[in-house]
NUZASE-88397 format. One line per 2 residues: for each residue x, y, z of N, C-alpha, C, O, CB. Coordinates in steps of 0.02 Angstrom, whole numbers, padded with zeros to 5 digits. Atoms other than C-alpha are relative to their C-alpha. Last residue first. Glycine has a CB too. Example, Ala and Ser with C-alpha at 12.3 -4.5 7.8 and 13.67 -1.06 7.14 Angstrom:
# residues 2
-00042,-00059,-00003,00684,-00053,00357,-00039,00055,00037,-00014,00110,00045,00020,00023,-00071 | 00045,-00059,00000,00615,-00225,00390,00045,00060,00000,00097,00059,00033,-00050,00001,00062
END
This chain:
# residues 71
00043,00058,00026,-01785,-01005,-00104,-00047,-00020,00027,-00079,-00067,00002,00026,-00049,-00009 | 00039,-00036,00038,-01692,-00837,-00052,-00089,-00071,-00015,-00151,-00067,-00012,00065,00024,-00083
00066,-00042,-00076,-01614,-00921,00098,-00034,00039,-00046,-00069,00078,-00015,00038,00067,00082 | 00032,00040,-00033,-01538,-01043,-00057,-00037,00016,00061,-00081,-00018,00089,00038,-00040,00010
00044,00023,00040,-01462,-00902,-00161,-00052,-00046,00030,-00110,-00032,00015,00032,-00026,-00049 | 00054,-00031,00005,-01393,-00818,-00022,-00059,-00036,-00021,-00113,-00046,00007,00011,00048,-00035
00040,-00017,-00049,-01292,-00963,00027,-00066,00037,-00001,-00119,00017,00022,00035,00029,00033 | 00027,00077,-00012,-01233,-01007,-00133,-00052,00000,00030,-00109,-00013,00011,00039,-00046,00037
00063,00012,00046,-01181,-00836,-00148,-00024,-00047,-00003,-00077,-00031,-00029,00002,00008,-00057 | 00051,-00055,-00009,-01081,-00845,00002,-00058,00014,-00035,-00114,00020,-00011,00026,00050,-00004
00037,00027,-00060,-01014,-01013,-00053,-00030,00043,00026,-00087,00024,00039,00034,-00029,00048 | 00032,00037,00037,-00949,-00939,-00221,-00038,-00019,00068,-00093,00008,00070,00041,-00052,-00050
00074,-00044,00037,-00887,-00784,-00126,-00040,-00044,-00045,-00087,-00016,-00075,00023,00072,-00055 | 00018,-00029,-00043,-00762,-00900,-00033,-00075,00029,-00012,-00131,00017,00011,00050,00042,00011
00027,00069,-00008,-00710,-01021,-00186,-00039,00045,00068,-00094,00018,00076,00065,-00082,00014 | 00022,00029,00043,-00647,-00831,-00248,-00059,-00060,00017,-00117,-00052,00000,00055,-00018,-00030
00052,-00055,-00009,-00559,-00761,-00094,-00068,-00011,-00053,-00122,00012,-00033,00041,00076,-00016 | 00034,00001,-00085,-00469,-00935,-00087,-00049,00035,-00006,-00105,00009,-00005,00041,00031,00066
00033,00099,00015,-00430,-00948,-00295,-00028,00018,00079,-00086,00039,00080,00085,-00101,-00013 | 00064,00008,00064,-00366,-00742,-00273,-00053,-00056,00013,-00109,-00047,00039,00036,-00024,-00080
00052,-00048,-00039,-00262,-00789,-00129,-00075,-00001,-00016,-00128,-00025,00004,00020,00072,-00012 | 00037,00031,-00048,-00184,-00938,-00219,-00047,00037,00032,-00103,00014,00043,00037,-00024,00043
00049,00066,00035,-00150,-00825,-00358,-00030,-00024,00064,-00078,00004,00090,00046,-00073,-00045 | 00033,-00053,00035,-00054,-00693,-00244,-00082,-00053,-00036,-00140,-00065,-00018,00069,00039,-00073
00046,-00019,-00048,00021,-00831,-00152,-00051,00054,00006,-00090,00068,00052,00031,00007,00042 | 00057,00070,-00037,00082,-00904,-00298,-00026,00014,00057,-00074,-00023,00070,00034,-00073,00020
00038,00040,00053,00165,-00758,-00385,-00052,-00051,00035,-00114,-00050,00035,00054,-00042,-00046 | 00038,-00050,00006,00253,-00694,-00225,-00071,-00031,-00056,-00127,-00053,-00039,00052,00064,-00028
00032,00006,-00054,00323,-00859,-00220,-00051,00055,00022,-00102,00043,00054,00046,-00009,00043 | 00071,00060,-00010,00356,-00854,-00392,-00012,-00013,00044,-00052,-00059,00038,-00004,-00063,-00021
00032,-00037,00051,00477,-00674,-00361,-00073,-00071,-00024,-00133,-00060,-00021,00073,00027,-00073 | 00047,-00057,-00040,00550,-00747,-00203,-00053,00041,-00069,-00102,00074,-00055,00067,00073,00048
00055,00073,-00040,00610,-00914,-00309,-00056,00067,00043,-00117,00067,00046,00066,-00079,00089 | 00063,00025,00018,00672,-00788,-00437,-00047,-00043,00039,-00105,-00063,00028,00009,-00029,-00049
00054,-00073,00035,00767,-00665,-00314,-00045,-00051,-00041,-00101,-00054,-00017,00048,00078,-00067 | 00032,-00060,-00084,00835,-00814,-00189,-00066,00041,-00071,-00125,00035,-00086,00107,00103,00055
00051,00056,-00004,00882,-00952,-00359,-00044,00049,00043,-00104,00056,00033,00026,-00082,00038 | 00062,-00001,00059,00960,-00784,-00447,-00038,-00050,00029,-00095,-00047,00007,00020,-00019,-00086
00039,00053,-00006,01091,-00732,-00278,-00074,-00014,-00064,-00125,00019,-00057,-00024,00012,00078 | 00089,-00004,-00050,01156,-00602,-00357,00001,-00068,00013,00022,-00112,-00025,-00092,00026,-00049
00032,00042,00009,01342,-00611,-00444,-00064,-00011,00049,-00059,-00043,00101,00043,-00044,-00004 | -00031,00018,00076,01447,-00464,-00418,-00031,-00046,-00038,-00022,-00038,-00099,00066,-00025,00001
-00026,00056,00007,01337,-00425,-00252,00014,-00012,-00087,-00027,-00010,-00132,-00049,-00052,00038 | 00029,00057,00037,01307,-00253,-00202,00034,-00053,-00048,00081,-00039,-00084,-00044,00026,-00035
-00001,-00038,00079,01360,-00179,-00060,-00012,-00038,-00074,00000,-00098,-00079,00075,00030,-00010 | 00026,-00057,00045,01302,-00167,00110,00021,00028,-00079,00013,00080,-00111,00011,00052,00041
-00056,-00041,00014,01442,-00290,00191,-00055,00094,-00034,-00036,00151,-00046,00064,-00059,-00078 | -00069,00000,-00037,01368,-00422,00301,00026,00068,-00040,00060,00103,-00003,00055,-00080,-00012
00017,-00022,-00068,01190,-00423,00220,00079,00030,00038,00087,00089,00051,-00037,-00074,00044 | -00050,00033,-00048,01282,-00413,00031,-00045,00031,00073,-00052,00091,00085,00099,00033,-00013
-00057,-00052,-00026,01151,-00327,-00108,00017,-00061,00066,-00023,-00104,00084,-00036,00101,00031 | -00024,-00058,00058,01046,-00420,-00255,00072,00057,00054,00119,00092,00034,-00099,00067,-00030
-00042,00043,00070,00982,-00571,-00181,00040,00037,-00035,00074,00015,-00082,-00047,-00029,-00059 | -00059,00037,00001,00953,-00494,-00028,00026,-00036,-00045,00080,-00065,-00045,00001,-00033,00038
-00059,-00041,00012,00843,-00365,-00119,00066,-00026,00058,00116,00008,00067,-00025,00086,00009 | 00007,-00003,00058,00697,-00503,-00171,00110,00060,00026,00167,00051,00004,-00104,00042,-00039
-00048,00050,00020,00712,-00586,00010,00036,00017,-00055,00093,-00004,-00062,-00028,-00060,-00013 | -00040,-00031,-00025,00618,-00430,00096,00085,-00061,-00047,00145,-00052,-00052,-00024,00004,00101
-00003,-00082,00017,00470,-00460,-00024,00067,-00001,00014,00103,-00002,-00036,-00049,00062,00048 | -00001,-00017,00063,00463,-00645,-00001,00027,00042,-00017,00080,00033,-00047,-00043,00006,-00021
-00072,00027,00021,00477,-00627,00184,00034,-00017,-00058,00095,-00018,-00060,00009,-00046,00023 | -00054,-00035,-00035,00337,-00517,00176,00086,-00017,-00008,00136,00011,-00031,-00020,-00012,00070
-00011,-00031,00073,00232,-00637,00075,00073,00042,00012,00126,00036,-00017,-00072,00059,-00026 | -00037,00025,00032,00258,-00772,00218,00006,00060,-00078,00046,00054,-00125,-00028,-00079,-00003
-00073,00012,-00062,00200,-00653,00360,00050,-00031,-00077,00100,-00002,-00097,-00018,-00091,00097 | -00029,-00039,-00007,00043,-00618,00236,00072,00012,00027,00109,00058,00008,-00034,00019,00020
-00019,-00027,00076,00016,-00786,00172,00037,00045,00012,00096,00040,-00003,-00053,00026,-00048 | -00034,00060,00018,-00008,-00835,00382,00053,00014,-00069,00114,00018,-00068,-00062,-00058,-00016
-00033,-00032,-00021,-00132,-00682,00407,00077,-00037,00001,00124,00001,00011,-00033,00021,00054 | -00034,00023,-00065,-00234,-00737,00285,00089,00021,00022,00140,00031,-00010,-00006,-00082,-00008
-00055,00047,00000,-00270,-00627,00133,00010,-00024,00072,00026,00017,00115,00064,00033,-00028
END
């Protein structure tokens, strides 16, 4: 995973349990933030995928490669 994804997954991650408990107060919120926790929950989602699709189109061109210094 680029190191870029990673920074942004992170903040994902750490976003999921501000939606759910008060920074200022430590206690948890009567009404969650729901746009925070689901938008951090498909952002996770899509940079997961996207990864995948990268690491993927990656090892297609590697094999490519082989295949053609084989020839």
């Amino acid at each position: 995973m680029d190191k870029y994804l990673t920074i942004i997954l992170i903040f994902m991650v750490v976003g999921i349990p501000i939606a759910w408990i008060s920074p200022l107060t430590g206690e948890v919120r009567e009404q969650p933030l729901l746009p925070l926790f689901y938008g951090s929950i498909g952002g996770i989602i899509l940079i997961l995928f996207y990864s995948g699709y990268k690491d993927k189109k990656e090892r297609q061109k590697l094999n490519e490669k082989r295949k053609k210094s084989k020839k």
